[in-house]
N, C-alpha and C positions, 0 to 999 in steps of 0.2 A: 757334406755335399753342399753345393752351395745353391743357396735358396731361389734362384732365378735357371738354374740348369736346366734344359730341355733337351732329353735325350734321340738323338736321330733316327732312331727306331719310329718312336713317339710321332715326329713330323712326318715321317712316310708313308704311316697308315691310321692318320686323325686328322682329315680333309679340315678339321676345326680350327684350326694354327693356320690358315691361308687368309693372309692380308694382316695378322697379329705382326707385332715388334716382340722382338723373340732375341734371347741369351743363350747362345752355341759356344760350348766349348771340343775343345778337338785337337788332334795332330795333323798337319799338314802332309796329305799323300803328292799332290803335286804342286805346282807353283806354277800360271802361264800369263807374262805379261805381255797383250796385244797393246795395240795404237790406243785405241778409245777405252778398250773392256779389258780389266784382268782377272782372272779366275784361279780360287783356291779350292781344291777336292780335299773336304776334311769328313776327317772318321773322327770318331769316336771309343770306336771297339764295341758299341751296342751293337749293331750288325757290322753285315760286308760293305755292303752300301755305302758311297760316300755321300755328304748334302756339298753340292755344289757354291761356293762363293762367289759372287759378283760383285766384281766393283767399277763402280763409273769413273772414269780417269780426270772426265770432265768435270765432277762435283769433290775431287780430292783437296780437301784441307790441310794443313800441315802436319797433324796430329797421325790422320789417316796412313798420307804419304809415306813419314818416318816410320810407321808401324809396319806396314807393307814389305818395307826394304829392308828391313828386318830377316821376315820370313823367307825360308827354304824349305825342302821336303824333311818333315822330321822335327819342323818346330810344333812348339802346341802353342794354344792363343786363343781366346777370346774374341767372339765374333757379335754385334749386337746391330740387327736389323731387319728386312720384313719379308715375311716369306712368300712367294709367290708360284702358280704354275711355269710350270717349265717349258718353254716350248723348246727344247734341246731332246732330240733319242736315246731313251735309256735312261730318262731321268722324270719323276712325277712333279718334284719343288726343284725350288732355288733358292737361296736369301739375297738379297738383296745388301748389300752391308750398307750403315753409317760411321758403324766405328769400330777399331782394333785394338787389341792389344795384345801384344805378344808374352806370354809368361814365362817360357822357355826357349831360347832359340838351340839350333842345330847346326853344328859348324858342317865345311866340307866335307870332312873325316867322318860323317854318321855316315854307317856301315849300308845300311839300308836303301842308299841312292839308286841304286843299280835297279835297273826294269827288271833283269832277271838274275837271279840269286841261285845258285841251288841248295839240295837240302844239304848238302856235307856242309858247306859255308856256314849255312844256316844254324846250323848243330854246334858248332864255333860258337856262335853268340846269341845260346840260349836265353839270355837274358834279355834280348832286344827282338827273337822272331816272330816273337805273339805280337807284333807291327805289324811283321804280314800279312797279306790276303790267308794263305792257305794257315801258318798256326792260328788267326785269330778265328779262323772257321772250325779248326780242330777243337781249341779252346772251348769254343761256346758250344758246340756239338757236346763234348766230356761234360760240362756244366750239364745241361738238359737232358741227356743218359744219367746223370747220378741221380738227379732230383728224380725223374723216372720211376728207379728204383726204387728209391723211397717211399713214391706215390702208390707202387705196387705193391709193397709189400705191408703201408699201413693201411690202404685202403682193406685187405682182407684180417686186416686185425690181430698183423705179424706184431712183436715188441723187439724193438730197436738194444741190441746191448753190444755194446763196445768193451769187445775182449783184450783180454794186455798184447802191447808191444811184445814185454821181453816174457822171457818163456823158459821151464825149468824140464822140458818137453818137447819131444820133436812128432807133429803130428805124421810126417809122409815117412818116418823111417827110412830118410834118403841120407841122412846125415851129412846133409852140405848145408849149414847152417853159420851163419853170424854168430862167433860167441863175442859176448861183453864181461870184460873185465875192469876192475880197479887197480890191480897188480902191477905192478912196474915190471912190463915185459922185459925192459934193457938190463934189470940188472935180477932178473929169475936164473935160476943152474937146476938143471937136473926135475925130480921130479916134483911138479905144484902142488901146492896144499890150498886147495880152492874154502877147507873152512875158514881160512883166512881173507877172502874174497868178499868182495861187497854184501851178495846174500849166500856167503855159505854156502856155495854148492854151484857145481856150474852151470852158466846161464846165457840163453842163446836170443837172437830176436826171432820173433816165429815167421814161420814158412805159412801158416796159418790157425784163423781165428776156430777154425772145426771142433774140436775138441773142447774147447772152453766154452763156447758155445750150446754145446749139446747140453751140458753140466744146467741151465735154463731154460733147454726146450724141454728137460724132464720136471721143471717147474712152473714153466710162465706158460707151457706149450708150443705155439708156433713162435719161432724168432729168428732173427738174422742179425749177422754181423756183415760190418765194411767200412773196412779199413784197409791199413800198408800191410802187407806183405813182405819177407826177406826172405831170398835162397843163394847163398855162396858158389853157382854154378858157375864155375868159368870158361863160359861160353861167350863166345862174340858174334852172334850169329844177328840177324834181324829181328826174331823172335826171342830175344829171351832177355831179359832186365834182371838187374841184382834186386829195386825195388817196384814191387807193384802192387796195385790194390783189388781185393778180392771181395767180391759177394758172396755169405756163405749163410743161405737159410737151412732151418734144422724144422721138422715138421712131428709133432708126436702124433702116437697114434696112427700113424701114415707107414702105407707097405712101400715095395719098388713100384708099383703099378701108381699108387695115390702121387709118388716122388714124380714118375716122368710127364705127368699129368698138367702136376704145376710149373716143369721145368717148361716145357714146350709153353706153356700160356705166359708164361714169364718173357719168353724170349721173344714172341708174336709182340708181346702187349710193348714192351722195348722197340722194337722194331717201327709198329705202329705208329707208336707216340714222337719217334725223332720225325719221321715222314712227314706228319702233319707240324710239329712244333720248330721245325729247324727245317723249314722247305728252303728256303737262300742260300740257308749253308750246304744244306747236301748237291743243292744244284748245283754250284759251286765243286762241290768232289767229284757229279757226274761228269762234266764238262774239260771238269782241268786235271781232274786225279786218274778217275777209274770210270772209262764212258761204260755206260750200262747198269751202274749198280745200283739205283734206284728202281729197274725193273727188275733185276735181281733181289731186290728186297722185298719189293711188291708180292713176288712168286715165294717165296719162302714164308711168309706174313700169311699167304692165303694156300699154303700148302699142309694135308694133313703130313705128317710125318711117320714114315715107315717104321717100325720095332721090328728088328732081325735082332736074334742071338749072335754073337763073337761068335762060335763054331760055322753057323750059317755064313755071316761077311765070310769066313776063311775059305768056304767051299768055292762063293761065287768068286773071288779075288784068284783062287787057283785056276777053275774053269776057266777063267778068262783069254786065257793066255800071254798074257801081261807079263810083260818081265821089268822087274823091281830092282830098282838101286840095292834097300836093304831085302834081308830073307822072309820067307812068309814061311809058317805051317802054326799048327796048333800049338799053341805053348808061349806064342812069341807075339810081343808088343805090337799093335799094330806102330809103325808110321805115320806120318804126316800124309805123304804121297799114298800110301793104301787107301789111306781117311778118305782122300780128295779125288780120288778112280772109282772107288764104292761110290761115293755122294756124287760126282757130277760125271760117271761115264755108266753104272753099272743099273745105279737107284734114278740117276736123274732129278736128285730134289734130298730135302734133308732125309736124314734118317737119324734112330737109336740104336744103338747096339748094346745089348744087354750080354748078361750070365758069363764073365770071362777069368778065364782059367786064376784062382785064388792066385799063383806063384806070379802075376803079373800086376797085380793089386794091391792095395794096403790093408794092414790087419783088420781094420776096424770093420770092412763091407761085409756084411750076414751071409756065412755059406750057405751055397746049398746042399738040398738033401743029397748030390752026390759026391759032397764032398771033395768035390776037383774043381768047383767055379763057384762065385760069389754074387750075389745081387748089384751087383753094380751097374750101372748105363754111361753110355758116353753120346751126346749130341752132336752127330757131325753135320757142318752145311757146306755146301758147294765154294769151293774157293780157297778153303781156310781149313776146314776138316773139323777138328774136335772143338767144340766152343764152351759145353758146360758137361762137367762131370761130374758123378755124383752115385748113390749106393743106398739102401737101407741096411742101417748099423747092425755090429751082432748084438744081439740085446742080451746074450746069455754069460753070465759070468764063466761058468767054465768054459767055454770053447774061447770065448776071446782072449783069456789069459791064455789056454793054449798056441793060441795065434802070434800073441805077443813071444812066446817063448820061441815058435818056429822062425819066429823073423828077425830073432838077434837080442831082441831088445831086452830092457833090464825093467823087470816088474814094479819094483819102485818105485820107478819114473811114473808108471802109470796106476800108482794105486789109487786117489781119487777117479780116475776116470772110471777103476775097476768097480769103483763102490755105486757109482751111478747104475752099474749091474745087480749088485749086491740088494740095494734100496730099492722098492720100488718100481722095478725094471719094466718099461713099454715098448713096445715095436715103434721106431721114426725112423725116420729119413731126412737125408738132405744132400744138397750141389753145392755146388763151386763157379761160379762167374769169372774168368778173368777181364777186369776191365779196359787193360789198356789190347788184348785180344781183340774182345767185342769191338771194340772201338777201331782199328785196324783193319774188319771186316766191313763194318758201316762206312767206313770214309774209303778205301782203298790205298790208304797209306802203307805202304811198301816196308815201312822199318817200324819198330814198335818203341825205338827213341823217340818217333815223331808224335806218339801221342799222348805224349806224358810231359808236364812244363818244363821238369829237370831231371833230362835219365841218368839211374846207375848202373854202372857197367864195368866190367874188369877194365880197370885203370883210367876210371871215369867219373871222378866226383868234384867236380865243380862244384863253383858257390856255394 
């Protein structure tokens, strides 16, 4: 960094820098040359905010001049002069310039000229949108929700463990997985012999860190993973990414009740903390994205949250009279759209839905005593529907190998995770966060390409 840099964040909100000789550096959002006065709107990417440039036409030296003429929207450059109140609306400083220099310029052809862009264009040239107003508001939004997390979850004295990429395991037994190979696909016949394979044996990238992670919270106690994510769904829908990154805390000792306790305090304190830490940027999404959603955050932040069992949602969902794209009764997945009628027409506000039918669920969630439903919860909020999912595990060796058997899978695969039964064995729990979801809800972005720096997607792997 260089040792004279003062970031524009910094000048907006430290009255201390007014009447200092100060080193700005930036990209050029506009360019406006009047008679007397011409002015540079440069950013940074520390905020949205641009610091205003001013330059006296009448005090231009040669040096100045040349460097000016330079500049278009798009260049970056080096700004060195004295900051002063603004008497301009909508703006607290200005600087004043004495001198330029341009480090980069921007020919005609940068993409980015256009006052209004839309997002498809925009998705085109993921490489240059974090320019924009709206990704570099997304951007720094996702920056201050991770740290967040973090903050949240070492503050109560979770440990941090980063579980593998690739994976000899598939946790959701959906089996649309990434597999990785060494093999020369072009020149394989017939049937593979994967012990000749990089590790022996076939290997996928995970769908998630859950499973690896438990294997620690029956050690360290409470802990969480977050990291990338991979699921081979060939979907192209707005909601759904090849890659994404998932939070996934494991809690020992902890029932379904201790689980939705923290899930809810998680998701307030999340909430919370963008509100107050990223007010520019969110104002910014109420205005231009999604008007309202900052009162809508507000209300869900300060809402308790309702717990109905899945049998319950399905009665009131029926009652309703409601008629459904997909089918409703007992036995069957909820929707998205049920999700979003229950939370924002039926409940009015978030809710959890607990105890839902085992045959719709993954092995791992603890039956219960009737043996037709499993401990599991799912968090739905108004707008979006499901946001954090999550189960207390079955902690008994024989029933979850029985589980295992009922659902296809091949025991092998899971004999470590069997023996975390076997050794030892406590009651936990634990969720699942999607981040670039959460994140989609908070800002109001419409596609879940848009809040992620470089989406993957059936037939979408750029850079």
């Amino acid at each position: 960094m260089m040792k004279d840099r003062i970031k524009i964040i910094s000048l907006l909100h430290d009255s201390s820098y007014l009447g200092k000789q100060l080193t700005i550096y930036g990209w050029a959002r506009t360019v406006r040359d009047g008679a007397q006065t011409s002015f540079i709107a440069l950013n940074d990417g520390s905020c949205l905010s641009n610091l205003q440039l001013i330059i006296d036409k009448n005090n231009l030296n040669d040096n100045l001049k040349d460097e000016f003429n330079k500049i278009s929207t798009g260049a970056s450059l080096m700004a060195v002069g004295r900051l002063q109140e603004s008497p301009a609306k909508g703006q607290s400083v200005e600087l004043v310039v004495d001198s330029l220099k341009v480090l980069g310029i921007a020919p005609s052809d940068y993409p980015l000229q256009k006052k209004a862009t839309s997002m498809e264009f925009l998705r085109e040239i993921a490489h240059l949108r974090g320019r924009s107003n709206t990704f570099g508001a997304v951007m720094r939004v996702r920056n201050k929700v991770s740290y967040a997390i973090h903050n949240f979850f070492q503050s109560k004295g979770f440990n941090y463990i980063h579980t593998p990429i690739i994976t000899g395991s598939d946790a959701e037994g959906a089996g649309e997985m990434f597999q990785l190979t060494t093999l020369p696909l072009d020149k394989l016949k017939g049937e593979v012999d994967y012990s000749k394979d990089f590790f022996g044996k076939k290997a996928h990238l995970t769908v998630s860190g859950q499973l690896n992670v438990e294997a620690y919270c029956l050690a360290l106690g409470d802990v969480y993973t977050f990291g990338p994510t991979f699921r081979a769904e060939n979907s192209n829908t707005v909601r759904h990414l090849a890659e994404f990154w998932m939070v996934e805390p494991e809690l020992a000792f902890c029932d379904i009740k201790g689980n939705i306790a923290i899930a809810e305090e998680f998701l307030k304190y999340l909430i919370n903390d963008l509100l107050t830490n990223s007010a520019e940027d969110m104002a910014f999404f109420d205005q231009r994205i999604k008007p309202g959603i900052i009162d809508e955050l507000r209300k869900v932040a300060a809402s308790a949250f309702e717990v109905i069992t899945y049998t319950q949602a399905v009665e009131l969902l029926e009652k309703s009279g409601k008629k459904f794209e997909f089918p409703l009764g007992w036995g069957l997945d909820l929707k998205s759209e049920h999700e979003r009628y229950l939370t924002e027409e039926l409940i009015k506000g978030p809710v959890i839905v607990t105890d839902y039918p085992k045959d719709i669920k993954s092995f791992y969630m603890k039956l219960n005593d009737d043996g037709k439903t499993v401990r599991g919860m799912d968090i739905l909020v108004p707008g979006v529907g499901e946001i954090i999912g999550g189960s207390e595990r079955e902690d008994n060796y024989d029933t979850l190998l029985q589980r295992i058997n009922q659902c296809g899978l091949n025991p092998d695969d899971y004999s470590w995770y069997l023996d975390l039964r076997k050794y030892g064995s406590v009651p936990h729990s634990g969720f699942g966060l999607g981040l670039e979801r959460f994140l989609m809800y908070v800002t109001g972005m419409a596609n879940m390409r848009d809040v992620i720096p470089f989406p993957r997607a059936p037939k979408l792997c750029e850079y």
